[in-house]
MIFI-852983 format. One record per atom (N, C-alpha, C, CB): residue in three letters; x, y, z. Coordinates in steps of 0.1 Angstrom, whole numbers, padded with zeros to 4 digits, always signed. Glycine has a CB too. Example, Ala and Ser with C-alpha at 12.3 -4.5 7.8 and 13.67 -1.06 7.14 Angstrom:
# residues 2
ALA+0132-0057+0078ALA+0123-0045+0078ALA+0132-0033+0078ALA+0113-0045+0090SER+0128-0022+0071SER+0137-0011+0071SER+0129+0000+0079SER+0141-0006+0057
# end
This chain:
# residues 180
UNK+0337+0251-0022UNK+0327+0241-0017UNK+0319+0247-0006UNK+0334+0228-0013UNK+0309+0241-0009UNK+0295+0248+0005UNK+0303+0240+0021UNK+0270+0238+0002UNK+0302+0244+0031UNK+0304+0242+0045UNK+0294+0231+0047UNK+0303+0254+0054UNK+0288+0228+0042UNK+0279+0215+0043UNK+0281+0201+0034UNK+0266+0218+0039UNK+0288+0206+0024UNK+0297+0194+0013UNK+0310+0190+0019UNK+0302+0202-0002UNK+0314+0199+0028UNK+0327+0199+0034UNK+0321+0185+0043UNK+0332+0216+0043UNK+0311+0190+0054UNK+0309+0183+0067UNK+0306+0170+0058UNK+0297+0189+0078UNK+0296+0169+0051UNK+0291+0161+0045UNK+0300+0151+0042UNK+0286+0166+0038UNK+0310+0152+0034UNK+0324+0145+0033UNK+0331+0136+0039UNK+0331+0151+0033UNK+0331+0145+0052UNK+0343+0140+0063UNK+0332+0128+0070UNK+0349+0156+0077UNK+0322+0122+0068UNK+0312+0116+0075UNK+0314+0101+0068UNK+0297+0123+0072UNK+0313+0093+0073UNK+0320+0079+0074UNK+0309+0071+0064UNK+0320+0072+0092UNK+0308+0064+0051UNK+0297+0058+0047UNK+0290+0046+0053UNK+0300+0056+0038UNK+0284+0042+0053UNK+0274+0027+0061UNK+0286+0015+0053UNK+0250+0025+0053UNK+0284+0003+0061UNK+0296-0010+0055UNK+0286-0009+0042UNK+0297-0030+0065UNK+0273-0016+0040UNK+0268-0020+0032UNK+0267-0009+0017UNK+0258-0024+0038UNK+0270+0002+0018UNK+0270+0014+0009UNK+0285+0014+0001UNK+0269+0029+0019UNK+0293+0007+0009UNK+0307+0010+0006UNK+0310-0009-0002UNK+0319+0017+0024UNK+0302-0018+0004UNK+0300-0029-0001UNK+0295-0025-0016UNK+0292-0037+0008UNK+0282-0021-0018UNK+0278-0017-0029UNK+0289-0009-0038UNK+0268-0010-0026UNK+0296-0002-0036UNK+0304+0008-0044UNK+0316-0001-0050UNK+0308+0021-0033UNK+0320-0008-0039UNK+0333-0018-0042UNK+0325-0028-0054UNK+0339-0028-0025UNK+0318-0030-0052UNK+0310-0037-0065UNK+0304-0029-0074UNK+0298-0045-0061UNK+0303-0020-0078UNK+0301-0013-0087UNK+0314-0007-0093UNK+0293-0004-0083UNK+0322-0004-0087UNK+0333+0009-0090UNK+0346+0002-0092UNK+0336+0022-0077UNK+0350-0008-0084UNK+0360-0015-0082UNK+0367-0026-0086UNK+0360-0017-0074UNK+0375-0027-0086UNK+0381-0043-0092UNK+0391-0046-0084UNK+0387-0044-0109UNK+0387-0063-0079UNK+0393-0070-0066UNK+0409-0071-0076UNK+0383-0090-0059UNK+0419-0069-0069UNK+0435-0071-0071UNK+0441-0060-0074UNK+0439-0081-0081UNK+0434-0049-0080UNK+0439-0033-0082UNK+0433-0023-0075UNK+0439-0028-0095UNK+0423-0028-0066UNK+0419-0015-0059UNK+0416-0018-0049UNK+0409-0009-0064UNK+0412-0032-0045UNK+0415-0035-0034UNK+0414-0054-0027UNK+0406-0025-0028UNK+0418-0057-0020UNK+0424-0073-0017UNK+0413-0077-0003UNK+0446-0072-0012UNK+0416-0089-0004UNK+0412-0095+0011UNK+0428-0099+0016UNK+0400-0110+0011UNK+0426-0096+0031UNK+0438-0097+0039UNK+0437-0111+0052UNK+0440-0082+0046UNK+0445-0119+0055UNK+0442-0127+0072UNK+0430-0136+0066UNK+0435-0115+0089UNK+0430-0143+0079UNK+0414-0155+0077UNK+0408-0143+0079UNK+0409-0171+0090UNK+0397-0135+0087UNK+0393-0128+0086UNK+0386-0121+0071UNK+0399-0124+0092UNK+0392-0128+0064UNK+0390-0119+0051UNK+0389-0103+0049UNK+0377-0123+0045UNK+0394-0096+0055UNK+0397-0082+0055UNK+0397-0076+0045UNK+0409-0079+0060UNK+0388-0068+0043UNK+0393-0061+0030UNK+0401-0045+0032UNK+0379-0059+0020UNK+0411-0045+0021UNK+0421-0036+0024UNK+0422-0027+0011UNK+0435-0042+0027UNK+0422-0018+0008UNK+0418-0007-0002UNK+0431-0004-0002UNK+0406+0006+0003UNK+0437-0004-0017UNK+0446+0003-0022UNK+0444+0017-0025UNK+0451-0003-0031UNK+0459+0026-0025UNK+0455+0042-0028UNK+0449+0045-0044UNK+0470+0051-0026UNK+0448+0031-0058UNK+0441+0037-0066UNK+0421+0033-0059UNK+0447+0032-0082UNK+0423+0027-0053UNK+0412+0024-0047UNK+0401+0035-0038UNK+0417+0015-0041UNK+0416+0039-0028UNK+0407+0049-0017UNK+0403+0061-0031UNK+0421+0058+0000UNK+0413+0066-0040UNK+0410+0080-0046UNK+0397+0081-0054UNK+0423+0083-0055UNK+0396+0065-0060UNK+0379+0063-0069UNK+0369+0060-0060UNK+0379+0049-0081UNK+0366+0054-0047UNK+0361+0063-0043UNK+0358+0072-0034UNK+0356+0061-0045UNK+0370+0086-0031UNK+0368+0093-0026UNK+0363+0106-0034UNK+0376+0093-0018UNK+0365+0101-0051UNK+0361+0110-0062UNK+0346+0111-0063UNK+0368+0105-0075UNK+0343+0094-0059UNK+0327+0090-0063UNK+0323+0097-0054UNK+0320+0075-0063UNK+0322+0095-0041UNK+0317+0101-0032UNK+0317+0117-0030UNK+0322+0095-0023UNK+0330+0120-0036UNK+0321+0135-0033UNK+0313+0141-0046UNK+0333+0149-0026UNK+0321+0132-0058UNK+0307+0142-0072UNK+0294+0136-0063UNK+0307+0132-0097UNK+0288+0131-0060UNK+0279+0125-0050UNK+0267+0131-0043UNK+0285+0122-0041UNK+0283+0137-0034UNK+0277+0146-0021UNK+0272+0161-0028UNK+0292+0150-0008UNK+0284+0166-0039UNK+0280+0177-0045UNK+0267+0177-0053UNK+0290+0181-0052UNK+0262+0168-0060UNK+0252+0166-0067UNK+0237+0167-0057UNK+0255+0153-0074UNK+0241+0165-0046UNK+0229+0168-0038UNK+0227+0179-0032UNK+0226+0161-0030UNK+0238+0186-0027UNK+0242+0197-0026UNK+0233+0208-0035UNK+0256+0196-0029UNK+0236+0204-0045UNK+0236+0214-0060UNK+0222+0213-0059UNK+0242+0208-0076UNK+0211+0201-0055UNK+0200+0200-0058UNK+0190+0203-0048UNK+0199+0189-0063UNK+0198+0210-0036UNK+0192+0216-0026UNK+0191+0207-0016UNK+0181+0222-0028UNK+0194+0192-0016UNK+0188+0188-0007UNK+0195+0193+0009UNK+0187+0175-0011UNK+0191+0183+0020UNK+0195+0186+0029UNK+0204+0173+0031UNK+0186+0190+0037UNK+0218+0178+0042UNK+0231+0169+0041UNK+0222+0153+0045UNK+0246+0175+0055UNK+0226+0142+0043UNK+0215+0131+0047UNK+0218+0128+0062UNK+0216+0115+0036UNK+0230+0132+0068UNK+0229+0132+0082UNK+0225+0137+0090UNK+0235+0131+0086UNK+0216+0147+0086UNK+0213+0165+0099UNK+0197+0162+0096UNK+0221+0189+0090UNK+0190+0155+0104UNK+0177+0155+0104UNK+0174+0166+0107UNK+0171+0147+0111UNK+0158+0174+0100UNK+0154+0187+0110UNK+0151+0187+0122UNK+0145+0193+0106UNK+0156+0194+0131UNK+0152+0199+0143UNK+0145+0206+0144UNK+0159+0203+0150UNK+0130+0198+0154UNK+0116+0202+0155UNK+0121+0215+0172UNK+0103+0183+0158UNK+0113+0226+0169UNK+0117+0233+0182UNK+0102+0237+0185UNK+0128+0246+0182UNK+0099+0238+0201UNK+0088+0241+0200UNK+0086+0254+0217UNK+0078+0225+0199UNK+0104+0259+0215UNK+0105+0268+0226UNK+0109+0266+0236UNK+0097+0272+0229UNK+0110+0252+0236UNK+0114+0247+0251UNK+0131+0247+0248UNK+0105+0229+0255UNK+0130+0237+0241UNK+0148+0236+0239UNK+0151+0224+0242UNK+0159+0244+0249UNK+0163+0218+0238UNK+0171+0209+0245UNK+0162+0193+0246UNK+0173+0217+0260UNK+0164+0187+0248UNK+0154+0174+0251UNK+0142+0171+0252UNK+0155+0170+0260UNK+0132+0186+0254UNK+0121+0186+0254UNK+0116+0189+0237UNK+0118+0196+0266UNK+0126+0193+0232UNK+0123+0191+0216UNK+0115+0182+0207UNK+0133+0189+0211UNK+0121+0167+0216UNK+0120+0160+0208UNK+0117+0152+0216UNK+0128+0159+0200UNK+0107+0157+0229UNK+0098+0142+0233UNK+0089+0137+0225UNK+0088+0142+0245UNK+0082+0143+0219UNK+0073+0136+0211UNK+0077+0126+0200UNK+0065+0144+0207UNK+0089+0119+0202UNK+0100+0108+0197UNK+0096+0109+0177UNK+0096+0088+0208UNK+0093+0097+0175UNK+0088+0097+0159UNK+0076+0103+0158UNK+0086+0082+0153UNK+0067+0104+0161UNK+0052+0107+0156UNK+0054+0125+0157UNK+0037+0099+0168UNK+0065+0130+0161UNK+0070+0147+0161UNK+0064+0153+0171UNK+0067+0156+0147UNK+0054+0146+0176UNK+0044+0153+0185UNK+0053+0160+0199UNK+0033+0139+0191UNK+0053+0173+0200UNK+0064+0182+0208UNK+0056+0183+0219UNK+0069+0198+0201UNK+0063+0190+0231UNK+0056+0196+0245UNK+0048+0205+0241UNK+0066+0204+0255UNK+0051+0213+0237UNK+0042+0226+0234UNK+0027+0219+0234UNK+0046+0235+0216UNK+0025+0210+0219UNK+0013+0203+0216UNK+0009+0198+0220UNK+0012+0197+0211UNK+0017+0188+0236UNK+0010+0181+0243UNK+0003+0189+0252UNK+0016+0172+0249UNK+0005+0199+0256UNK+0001+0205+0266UNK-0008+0214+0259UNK+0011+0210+0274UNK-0011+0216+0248UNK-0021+0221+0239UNK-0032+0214+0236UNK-0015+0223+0227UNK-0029+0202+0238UNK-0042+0192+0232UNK-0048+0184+0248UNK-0035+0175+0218UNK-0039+0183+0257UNK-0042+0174+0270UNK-0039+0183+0284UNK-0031+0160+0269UNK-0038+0193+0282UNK-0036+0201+0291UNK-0024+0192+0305UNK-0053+0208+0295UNK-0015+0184+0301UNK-0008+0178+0304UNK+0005+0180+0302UNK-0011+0171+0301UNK+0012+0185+0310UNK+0029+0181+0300UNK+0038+0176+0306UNK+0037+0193+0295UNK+0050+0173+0298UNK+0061+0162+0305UNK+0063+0166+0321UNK+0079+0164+0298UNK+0066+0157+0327UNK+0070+0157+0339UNK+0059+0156+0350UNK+0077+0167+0341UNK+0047+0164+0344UNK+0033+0162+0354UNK+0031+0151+0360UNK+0021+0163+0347UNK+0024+0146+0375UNK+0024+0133+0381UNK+0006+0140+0377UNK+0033+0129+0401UNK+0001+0125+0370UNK-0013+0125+0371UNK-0015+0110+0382UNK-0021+0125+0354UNK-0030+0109+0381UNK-0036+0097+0384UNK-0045+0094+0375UNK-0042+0097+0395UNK-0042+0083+0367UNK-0047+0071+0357UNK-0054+0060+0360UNK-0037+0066+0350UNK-0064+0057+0354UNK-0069+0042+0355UNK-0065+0032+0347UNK-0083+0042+0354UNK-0063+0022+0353UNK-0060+0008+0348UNK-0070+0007+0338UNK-0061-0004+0359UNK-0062+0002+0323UNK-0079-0005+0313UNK-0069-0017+0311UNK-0087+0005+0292UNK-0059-0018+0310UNK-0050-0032+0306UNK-0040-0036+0315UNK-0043-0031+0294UNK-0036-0051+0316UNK-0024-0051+0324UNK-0017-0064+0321UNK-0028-0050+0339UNK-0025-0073+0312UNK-0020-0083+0307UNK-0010-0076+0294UNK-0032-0093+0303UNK-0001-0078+0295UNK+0013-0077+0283UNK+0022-0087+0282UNK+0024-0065+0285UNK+0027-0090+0273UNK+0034-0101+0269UNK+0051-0093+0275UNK+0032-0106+0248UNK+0050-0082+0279UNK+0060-0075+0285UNK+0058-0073+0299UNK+0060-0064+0279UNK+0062-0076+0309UNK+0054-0078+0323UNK+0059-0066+0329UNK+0058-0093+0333UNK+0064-0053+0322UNK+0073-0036+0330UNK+0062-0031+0323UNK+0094-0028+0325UNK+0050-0033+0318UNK+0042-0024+0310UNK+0027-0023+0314UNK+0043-0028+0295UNK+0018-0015+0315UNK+0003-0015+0320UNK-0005-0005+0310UNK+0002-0008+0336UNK-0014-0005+0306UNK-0023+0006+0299UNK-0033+0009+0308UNK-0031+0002+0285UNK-0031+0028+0308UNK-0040+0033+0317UNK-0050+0042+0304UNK-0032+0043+0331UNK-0055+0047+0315UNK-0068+0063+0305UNK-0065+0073+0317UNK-0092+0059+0303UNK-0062+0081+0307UNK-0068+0093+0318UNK-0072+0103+0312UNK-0058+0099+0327UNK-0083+0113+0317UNK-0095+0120+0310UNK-0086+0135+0304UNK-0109+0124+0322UNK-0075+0137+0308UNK-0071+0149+0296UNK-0055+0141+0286UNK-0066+0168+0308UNK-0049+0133+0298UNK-0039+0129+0287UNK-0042+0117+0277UNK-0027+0125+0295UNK-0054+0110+0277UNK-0060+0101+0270UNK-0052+0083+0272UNK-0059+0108+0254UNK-0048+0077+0266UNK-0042+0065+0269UNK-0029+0068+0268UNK-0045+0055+0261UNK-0023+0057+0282UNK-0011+0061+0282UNK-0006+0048+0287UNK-0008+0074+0290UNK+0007+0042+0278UNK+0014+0032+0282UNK+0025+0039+0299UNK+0022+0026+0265UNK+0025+0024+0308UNK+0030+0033+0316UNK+0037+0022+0321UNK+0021+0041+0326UNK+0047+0024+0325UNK+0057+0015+0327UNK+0060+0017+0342UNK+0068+0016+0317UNK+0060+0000+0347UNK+0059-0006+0364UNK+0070-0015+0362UNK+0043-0015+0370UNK+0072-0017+0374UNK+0084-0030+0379UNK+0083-0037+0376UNK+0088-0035+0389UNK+0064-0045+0376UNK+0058-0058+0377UNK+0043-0060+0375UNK+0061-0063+0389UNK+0039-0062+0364UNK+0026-0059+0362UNK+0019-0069+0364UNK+0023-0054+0350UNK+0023-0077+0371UNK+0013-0088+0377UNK-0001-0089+0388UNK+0021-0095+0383UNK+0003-0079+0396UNK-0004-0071+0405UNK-0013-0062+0403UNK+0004-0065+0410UNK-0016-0059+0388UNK-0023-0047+0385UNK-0031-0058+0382UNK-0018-0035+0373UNK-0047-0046+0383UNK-0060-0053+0378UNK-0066-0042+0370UNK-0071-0059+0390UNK-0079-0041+0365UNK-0089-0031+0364UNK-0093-0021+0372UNK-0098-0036+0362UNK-0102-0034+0381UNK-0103-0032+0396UNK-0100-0037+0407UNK-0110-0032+0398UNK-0103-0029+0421UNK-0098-0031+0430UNK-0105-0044+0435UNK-0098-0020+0436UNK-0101-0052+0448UNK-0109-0061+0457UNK-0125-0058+0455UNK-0105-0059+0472UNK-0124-0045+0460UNK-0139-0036+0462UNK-0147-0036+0455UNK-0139-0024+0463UNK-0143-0037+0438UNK-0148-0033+0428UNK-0149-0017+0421UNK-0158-0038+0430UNK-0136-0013+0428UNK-0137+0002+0425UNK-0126+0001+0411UNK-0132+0015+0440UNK-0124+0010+0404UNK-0115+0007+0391UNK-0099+0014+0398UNK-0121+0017+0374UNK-0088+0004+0394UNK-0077+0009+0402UNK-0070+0017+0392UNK-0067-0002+0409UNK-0070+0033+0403UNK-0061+0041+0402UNK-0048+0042+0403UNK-0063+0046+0405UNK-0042+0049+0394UNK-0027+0043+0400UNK-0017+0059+0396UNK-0020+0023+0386UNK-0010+0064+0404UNK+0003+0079+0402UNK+0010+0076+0390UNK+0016+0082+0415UNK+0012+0088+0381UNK+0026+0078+0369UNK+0026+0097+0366UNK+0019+0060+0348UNK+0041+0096+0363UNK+0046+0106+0360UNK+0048+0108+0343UNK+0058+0105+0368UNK+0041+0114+0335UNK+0046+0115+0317UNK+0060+0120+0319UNK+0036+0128+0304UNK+0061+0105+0313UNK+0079+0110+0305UNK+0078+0115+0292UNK+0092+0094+0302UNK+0067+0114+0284UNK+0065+0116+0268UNK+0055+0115+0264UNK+0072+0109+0260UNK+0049+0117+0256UNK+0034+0121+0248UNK+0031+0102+0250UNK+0035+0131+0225UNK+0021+0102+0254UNK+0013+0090+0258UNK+0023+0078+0263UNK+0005+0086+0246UNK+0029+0085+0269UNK+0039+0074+0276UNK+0041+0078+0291UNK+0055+0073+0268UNK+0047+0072+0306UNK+0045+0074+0316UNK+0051+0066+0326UNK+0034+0075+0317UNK+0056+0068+0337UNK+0060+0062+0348UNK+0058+0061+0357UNK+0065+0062+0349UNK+0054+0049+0361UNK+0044+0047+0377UNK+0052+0057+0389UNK+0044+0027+0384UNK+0049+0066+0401UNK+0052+0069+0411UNK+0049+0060+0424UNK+0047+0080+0411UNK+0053+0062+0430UNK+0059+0052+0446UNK+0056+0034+0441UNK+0043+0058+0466UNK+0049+0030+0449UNK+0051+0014+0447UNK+0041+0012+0441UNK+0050+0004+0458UNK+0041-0001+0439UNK+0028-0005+0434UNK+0017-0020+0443UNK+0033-0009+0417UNK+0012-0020+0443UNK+0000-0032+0448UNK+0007-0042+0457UNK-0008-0041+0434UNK+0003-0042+0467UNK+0008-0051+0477UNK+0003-0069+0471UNK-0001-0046+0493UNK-0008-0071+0466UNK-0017-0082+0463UNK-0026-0077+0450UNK-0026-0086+0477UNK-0026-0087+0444UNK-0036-0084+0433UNK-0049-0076+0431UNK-0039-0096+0430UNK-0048-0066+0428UNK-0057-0057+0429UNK-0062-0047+0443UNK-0067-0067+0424UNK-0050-0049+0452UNK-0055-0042+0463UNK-0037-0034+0468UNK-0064-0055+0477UNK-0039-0021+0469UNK-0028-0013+0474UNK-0029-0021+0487UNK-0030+0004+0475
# end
């Protein structure tokens, strides 16, 4: 057997997968029972062996068909390593790229302008900023935030990128509505 049919194996199925199988493969009183109020279900040994047979002609059949094991997502690398792999969360978008397209990268403290601040989430604000583009940025309390200032100037505000258009405010924030 391949070292990946192996691992592949030893890997625990989802309830609902093994629900499905017990309904397909199985028959309640010889392969396996409910136990307690609980209704427990308890797998007898002709039970565990059909399907630990199903499961691996299964595993081998995908094996065989090249795929990849279904638990080992690919790992996006972009040089950095380690956690910085995979900031750019679902959309794959890596460090490398950010700092390719926005001349921005994780950890940088910019200064952003306020374009939003009403959220039905009151830890959240939408800023702009001219190389990292929009960036949700997350505050203690976004009640305080405006556009603009008292003055009428547009409020600026420090936020550190934790991740490709995402960010976290630095020191405090707004004493009064719209004024540091």
């Amino acid at each position: 057997m391949k070292e990946a049919a192996v691992q592949d194996l030893l890997k625990v199925p989802s309830r609902t997968t093994m629900r499905k199988l017990r309904a397909e493969l199985l028959t309640e009183g010889v392969h396996w029972n409910h136990v307690g109020e609980q209704r427990m279900v308890v797998y007898t040994p002709a039970g565990v062996e059909t399907l630990t047979q199903h499961l691996a002609a299964e595993t081998l059949e995908k094996n065989a068909e090249g795929a990849e094991p279904h638990n080992e997502p690919p790992t996006p690398f972009d040089g950095l390593g380690g956690a910085a792999a995979f900031a750019g969360g679902v959309s794959g978008e890596t460090c490398a790229d950010l700092v390719k397209k926005t001349g921005s990268a994780v950890g940088d403290v910019v200064e952003a302008r306020v374009t939003r601040w009403k959220f039905p989430n009151p830890q959240v604000i939408e800023c702009e900023h001219e190389q990292a583009g929009r960036l949700i940025v997350r505050v203690h309390d976004n009640t305080k935030y405006r556009t603009h200032t008292t003055d009428h100037k547009p409020m600026l505000v420090r936020c550190k990128i934790t991740r490709p258009g995402h960010a976290t405010i630095v020191g405090r924030g707004p004493r009064w509505a719209g004024k540091w």
